[in-house]
Each structure stands twice: as structure tokens, then as C-alpha cells.
Gaussian input, Z-matrix of N, CA and C with variables (Angstrom, degrees):
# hf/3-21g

backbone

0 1
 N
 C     1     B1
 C     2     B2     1     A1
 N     3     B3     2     A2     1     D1
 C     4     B4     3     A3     2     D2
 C     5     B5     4     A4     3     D3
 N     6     B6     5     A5     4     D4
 C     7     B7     6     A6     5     D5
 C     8     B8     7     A7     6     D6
 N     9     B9     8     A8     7     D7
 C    10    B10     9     A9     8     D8
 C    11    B11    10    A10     9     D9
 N    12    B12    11    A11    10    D10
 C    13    B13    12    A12    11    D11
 C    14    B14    13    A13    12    D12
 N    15    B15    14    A14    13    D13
 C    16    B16    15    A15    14    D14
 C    17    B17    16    A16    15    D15
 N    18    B18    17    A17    16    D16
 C    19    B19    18    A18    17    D17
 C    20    B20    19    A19    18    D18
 N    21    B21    20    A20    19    D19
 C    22    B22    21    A21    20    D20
 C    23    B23    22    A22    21    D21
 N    24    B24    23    A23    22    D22
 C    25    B25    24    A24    23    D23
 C    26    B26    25    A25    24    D24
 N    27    B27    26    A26    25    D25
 C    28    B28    27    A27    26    D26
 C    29    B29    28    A28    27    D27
 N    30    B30    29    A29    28    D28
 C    31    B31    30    A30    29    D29
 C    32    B32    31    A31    30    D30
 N    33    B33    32    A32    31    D31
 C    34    B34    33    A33    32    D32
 C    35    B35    34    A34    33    D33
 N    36    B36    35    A35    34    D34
 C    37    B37    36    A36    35    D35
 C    38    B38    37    A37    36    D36
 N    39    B39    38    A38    37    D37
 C    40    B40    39    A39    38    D38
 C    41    B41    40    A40    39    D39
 N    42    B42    41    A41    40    D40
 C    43    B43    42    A42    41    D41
 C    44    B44    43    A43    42    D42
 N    45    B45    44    A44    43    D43
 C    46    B46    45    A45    44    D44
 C    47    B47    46    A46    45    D45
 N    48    B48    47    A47    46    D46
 C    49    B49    48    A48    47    D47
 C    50    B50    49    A49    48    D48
 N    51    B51    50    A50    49    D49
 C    52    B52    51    A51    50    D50
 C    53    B53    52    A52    51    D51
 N    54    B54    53    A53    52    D52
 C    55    B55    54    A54    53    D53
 C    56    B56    55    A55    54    D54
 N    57    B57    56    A56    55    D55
 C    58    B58    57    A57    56    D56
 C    59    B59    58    A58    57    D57
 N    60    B60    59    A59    58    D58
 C    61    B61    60    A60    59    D59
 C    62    B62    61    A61    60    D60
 N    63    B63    62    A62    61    D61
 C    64    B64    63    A63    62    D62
 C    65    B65    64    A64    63    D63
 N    66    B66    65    A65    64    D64
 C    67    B67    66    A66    65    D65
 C    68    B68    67    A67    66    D66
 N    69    B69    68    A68    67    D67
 C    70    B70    69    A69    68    D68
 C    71    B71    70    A70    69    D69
 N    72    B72    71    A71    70    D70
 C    73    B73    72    A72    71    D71
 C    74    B74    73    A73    72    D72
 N    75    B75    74    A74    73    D73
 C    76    B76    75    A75    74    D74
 C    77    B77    76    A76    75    D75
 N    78    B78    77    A77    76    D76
 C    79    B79    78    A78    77    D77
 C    80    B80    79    A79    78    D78
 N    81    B81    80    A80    79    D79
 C    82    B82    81    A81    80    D80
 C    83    B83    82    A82    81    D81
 N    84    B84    83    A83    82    D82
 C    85    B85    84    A84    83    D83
 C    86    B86    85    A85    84    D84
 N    87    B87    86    A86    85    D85
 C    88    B88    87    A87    86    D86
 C    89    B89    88    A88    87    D87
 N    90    B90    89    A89    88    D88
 C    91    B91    90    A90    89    D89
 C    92    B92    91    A91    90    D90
 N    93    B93    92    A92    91    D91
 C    94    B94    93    A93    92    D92
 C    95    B95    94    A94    93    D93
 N    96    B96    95    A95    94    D94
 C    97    B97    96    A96    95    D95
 C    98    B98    97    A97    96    D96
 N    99    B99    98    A98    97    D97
 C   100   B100    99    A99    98    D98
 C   101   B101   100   A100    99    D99
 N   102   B102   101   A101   100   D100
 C   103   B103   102   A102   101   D101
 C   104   B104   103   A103   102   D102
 N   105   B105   104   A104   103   D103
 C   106   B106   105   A105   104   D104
 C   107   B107   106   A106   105   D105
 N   108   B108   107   A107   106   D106
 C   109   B109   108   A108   107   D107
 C   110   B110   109   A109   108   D108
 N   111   B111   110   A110   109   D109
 C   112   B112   111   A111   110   D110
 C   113   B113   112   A112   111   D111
 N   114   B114   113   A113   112   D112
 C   115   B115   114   A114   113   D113
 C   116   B116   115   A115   114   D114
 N   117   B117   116   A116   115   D115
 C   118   B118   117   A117   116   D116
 C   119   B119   118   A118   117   D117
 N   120   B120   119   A119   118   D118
 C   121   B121   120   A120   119   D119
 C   122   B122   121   A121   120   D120
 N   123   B123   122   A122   121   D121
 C   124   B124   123   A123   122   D122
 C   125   B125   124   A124   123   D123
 N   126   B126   125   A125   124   D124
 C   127   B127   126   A126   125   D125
 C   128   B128   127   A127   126   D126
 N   129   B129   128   A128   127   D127
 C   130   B130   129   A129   128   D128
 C   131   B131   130   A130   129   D129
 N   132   B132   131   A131   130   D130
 C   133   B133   132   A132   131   D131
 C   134   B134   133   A133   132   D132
 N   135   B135   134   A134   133   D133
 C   136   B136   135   A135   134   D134
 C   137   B137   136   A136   135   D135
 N   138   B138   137   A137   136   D136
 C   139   B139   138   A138   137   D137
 C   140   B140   139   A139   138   D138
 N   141   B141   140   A140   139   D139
 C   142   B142   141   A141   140   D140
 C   143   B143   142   A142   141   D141
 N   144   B144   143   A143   142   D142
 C   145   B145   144   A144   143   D143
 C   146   B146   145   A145   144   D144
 N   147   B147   146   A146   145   D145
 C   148   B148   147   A147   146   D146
 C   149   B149   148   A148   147   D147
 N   150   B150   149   A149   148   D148
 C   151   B151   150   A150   149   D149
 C   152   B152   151   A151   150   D150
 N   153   B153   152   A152   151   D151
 C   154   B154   153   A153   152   D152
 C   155   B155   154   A154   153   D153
 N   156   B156   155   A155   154   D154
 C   157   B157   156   A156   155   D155
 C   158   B158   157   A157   156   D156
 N   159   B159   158   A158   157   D157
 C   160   B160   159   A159   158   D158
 C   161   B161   160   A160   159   D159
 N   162   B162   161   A161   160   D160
 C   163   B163   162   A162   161   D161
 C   164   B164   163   A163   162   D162
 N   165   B165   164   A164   163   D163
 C   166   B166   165   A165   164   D164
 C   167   B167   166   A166   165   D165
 N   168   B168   167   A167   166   D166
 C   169   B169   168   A168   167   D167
 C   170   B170   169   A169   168   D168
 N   171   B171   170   A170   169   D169
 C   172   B172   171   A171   170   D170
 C   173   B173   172   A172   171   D171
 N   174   B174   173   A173   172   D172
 C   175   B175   174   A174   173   D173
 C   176   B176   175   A175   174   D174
 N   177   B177   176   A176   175   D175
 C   178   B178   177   A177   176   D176
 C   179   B179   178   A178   177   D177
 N   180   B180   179   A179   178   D178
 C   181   B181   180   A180   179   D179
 C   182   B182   181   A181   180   D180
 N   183   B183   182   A182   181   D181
 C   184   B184   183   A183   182   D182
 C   185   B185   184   A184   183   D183
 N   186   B186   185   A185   184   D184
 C   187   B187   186   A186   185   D185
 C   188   B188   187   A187   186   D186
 N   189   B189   188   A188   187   D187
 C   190   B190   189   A189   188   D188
 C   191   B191   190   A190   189   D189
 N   192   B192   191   A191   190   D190
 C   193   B193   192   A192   191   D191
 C   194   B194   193   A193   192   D192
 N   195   B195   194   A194   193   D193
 C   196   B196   195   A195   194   D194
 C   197   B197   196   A196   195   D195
 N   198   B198   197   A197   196   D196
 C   199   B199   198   A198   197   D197
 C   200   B200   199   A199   198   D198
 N   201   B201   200   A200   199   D199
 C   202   B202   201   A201   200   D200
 C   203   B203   202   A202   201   D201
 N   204   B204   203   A203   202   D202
 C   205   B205   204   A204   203   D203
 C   206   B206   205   A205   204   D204
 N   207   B207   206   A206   205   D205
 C   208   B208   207   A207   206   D206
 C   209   B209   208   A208   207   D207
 N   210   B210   209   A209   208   D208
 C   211   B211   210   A210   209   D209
 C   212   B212   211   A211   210   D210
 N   213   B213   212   A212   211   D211
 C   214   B214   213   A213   212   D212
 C   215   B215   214   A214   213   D213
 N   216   B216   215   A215   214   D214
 C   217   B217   216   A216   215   D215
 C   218   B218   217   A217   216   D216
 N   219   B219   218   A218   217   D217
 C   220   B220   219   A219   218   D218
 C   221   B221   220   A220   219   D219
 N   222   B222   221   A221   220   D220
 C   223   B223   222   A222   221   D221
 C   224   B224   223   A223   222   D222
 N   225   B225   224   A224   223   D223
 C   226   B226   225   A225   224   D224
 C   227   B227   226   A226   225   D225
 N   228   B228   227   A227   226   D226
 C   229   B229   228   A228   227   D227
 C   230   B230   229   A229   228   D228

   B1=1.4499
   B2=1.5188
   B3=1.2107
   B4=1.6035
   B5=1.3536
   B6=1.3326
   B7=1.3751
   B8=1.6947
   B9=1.5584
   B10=1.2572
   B11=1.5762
   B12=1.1135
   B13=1.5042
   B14=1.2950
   B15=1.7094
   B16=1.7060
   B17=1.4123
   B18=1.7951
   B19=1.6591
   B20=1.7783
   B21=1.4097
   B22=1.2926
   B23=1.6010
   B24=1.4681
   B25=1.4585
   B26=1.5245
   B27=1.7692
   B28=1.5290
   B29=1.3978
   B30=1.2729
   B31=1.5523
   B32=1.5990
   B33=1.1146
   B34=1.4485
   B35=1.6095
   B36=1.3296
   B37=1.9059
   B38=1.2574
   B39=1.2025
   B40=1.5490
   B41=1.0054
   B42=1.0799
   B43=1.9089
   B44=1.4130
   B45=0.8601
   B46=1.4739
   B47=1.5227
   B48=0.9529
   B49=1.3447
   B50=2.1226
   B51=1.3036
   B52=1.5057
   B53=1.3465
   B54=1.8920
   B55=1.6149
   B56=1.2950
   B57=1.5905
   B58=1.3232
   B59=1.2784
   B60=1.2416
   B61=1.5368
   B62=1.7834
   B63=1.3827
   B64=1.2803
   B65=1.7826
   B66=1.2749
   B67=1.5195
   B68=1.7949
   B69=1.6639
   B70=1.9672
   B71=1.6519
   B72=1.0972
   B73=1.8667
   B74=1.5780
   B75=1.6953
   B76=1.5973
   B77=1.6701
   B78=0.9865
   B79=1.2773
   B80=1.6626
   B81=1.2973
   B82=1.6155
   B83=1.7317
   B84=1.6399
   B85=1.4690
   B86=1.4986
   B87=1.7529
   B88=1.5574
   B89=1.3843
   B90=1.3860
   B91=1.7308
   B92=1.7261
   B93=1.2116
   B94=1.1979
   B95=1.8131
   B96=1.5153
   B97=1.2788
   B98=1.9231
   B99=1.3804
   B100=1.7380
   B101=1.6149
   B102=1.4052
   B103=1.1590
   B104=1.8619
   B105=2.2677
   B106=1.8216
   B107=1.5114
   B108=1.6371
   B109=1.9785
   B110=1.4246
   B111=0.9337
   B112=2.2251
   B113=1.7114
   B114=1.3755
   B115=1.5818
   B116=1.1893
   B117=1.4528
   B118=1.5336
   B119=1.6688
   B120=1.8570
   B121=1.3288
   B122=1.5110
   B123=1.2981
   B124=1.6886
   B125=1.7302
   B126=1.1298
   B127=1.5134
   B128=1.7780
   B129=0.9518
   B130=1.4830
   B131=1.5046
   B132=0.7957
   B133=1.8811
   B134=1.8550
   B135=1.1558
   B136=1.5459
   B137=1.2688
   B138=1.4823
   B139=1.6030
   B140=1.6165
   B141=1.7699
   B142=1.7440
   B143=2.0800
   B144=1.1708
   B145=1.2756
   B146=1.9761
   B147=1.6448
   B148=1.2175
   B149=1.3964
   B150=1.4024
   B151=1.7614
   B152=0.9259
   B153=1.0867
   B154=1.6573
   B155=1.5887
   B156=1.0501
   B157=2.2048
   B158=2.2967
   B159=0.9726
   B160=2.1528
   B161=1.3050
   B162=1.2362
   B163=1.9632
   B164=2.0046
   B165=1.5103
   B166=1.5289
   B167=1.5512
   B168=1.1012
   B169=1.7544
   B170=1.7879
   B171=1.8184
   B172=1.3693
   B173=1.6778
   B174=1.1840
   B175=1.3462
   B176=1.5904
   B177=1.2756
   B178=1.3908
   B179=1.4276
   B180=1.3876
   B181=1.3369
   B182=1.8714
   B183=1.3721
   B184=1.2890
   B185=1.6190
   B186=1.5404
   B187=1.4751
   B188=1.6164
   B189=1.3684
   B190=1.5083
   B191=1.6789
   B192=1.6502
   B193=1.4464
   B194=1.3439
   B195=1.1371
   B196=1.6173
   B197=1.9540
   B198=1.1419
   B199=1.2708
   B200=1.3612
   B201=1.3742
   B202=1.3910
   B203=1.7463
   B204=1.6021
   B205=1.7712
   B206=1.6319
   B207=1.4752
   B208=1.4763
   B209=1.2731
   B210=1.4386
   B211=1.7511
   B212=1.4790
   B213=1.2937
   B214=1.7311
   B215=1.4201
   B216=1.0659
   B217=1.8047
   B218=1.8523
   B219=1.5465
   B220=1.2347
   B221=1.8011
   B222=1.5010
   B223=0.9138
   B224=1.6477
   B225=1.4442
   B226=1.6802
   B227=1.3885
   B228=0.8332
   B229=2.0113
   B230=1.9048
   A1=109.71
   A2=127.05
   A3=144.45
   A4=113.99
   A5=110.85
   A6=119.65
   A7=89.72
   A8=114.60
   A9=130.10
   A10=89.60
   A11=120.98
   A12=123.98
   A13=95.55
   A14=110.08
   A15=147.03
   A16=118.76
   A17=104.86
   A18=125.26
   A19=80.32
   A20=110.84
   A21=123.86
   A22=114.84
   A23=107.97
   A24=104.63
   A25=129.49
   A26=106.32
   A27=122.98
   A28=107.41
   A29=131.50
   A30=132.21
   A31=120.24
   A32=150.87
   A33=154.45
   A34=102.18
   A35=91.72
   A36=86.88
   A37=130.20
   A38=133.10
   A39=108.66
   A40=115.13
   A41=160.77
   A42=163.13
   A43=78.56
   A44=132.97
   A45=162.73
   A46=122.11
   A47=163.41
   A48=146.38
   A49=120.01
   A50=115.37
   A51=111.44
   A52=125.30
   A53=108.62
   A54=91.13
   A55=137.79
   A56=111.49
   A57=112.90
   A58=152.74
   A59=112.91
   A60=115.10
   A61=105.25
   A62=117.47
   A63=124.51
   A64=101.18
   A65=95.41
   A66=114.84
   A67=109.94
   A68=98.83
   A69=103.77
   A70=97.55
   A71=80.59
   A72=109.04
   A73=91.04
   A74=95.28
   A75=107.64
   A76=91.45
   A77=133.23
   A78=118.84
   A79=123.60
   A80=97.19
   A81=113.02
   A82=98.79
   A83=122.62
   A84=96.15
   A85=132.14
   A86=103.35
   A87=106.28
   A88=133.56
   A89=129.83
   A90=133.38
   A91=83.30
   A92=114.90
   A93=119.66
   A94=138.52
   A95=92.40
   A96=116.48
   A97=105.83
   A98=88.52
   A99=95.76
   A100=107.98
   A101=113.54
   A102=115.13
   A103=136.57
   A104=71.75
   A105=70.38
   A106=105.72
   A107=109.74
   A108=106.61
   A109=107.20
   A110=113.20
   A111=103.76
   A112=100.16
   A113=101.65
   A114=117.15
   A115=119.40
   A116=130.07
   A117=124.13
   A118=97.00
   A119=106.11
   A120=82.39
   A121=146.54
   A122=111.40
   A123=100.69
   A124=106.95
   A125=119.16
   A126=131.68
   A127=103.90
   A128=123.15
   A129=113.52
   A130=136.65
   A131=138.42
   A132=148.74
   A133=80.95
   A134=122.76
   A135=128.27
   A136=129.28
   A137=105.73
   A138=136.58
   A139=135.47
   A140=98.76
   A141=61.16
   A142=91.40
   A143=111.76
   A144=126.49
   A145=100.03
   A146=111.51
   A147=106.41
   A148=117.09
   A149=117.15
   A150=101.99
   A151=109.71
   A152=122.66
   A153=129.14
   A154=119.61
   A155=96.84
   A156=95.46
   A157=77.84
   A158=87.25
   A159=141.67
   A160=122.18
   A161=112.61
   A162=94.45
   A163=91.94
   A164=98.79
   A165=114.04
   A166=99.87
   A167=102.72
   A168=108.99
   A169=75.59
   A170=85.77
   A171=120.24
   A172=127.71
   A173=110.98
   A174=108.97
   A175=112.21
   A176=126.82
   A177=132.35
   A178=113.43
   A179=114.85
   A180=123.79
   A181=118.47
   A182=109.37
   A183=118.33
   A184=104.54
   A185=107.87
   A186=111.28
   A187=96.90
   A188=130.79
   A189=149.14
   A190=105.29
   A191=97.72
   A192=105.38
   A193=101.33
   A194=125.97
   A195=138.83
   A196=115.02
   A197=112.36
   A198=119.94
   A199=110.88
   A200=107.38
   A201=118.24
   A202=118.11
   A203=78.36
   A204=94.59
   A205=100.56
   A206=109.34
   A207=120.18
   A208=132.43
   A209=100.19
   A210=111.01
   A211=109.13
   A212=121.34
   A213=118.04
   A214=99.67
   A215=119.46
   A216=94.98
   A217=125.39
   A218=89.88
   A219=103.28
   A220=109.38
   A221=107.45
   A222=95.78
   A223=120.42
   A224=126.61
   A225=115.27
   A226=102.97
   A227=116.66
   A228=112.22
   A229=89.80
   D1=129.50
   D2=146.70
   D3=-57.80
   D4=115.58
   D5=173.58
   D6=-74.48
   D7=170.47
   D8=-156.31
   D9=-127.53
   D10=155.98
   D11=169.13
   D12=-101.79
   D13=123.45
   D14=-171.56
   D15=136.06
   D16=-41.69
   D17=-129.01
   D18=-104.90
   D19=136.55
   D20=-175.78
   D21=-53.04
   D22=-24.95
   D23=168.27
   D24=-44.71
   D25=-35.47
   D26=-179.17
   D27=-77.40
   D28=-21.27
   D29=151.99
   D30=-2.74
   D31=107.83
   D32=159.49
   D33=-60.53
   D34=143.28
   D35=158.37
   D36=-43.28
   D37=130.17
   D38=-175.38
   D39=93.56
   D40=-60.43
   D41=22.52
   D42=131.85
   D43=138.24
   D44=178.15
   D45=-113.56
   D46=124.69
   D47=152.42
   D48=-151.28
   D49=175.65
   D50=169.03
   D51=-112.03
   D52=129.40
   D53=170.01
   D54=-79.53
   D55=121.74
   D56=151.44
   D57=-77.17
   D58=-14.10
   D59=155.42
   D60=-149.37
   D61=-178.34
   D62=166.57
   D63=-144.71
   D64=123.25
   D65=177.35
   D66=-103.21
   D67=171.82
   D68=173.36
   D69=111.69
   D70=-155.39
   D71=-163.26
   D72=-84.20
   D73=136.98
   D74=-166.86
   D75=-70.19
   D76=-19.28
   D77=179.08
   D78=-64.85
   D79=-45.82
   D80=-172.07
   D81=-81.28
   D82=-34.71
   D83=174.64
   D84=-86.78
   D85=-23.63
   D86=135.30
   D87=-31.33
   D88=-28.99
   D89=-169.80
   D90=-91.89
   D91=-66.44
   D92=-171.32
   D93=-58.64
   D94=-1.79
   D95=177.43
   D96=-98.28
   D97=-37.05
   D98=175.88
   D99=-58.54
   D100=-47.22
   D101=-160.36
   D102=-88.38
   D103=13.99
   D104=-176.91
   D105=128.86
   D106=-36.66
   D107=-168.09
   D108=-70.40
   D109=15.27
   D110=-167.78
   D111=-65.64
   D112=165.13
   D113=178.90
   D114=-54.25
   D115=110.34
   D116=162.52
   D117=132.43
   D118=-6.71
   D119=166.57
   D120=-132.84
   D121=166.92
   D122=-153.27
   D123=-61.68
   D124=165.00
   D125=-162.37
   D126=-138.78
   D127=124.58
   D128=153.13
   D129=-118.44
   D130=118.99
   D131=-148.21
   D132=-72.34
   D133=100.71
   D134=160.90
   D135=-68.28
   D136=-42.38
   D137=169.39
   D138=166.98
   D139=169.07
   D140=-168.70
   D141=-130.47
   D142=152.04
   D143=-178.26
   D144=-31.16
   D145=148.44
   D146=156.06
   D147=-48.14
   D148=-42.99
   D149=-171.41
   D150=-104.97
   D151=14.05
   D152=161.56
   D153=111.09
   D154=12.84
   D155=-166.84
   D156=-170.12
   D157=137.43
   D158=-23.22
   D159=-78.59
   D160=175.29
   D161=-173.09
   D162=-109.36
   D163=177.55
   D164=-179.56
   D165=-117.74
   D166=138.66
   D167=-175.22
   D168=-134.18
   D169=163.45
   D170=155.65
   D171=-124.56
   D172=110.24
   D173=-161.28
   D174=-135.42
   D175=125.60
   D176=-149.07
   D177=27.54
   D178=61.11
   D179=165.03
   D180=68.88
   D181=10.05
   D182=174.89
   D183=-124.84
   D184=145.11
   D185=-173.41
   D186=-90.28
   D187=155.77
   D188=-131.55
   D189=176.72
   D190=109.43
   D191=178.44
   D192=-101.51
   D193=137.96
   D194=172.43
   D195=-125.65
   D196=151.11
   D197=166.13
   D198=-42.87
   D199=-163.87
   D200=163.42
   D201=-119.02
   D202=-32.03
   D203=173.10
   D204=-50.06
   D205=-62.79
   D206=-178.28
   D207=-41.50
   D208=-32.62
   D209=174.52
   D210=-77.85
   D211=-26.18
   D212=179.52
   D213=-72.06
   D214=-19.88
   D215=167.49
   D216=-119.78
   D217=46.04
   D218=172.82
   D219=-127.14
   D220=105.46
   D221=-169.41
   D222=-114.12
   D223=163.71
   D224=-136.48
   D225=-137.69
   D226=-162.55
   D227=-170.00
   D228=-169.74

């Protein structure tokens, strides 16, 4: 998969940014809405797996592992 330039996947280590939306399967943006991803908030790229999935974010001060699939439809400003 190609991360998209917006979508939290394109995130650098370190990389900072805010969510503006969360896209996908109502299931997975439902989980991800519980846990903190809603619009307006800041995200930080923590790290990302040797093979690439899953990555570590920091988000309201708690660390948060996500897919990779999951991060292409989170998209950031």
C-alpha cells in the first residue's frame, strides 16, 4: 500500500500533525473514534514497525498502535 499525501500513513517519525477526518469500515472508524482519533486532534508518528505496519502514535498523551491499513484513512492537515 501507498500512503497518500494528507493520510497519517505519510507521517515521518516525529512528524506531528491534526486529524481531520477518519475514513473505512464503520467498524474500524468507530474503534478509532473511541480511542482518541476524532477531528481536531494532534497525532504524533512515534514509530513505525520494521516492516512497516503497525505504526505507534501518541495521542492525548497516551501511546496508540494502529495498522497501516488504518492510517490510509486518516486524514491530517
Amino acid at each position: 500500500m501507498t500512503a497518500k499525501p494528507g493520510s497519517l500513513a505519510a507521517l515521518p517519525v516525529g512528524g506531528s500533525a491534526v486529524v481531520c477526518r477518519v475514513r473505512g469500515d464503520r467498524a474500524v472508524v468507530r474503534r478509532l473514534l473511541e480511542v482518541g482519533l476524532v477531528p481536531g486532534t494532534k497525532v504524533t508518528m512515534r514509530r513505525i514497525a520494521p516492516l512497516g505496519d503497525p505504526i505507534e502514535l501518541r495521542v492525548r498523551n497516551f501511546a496508540l498502535s494502529i495498522r497501516r491499513s488504518e492510517a490510509l484513512g486518516i486524514d491530517i492537515e
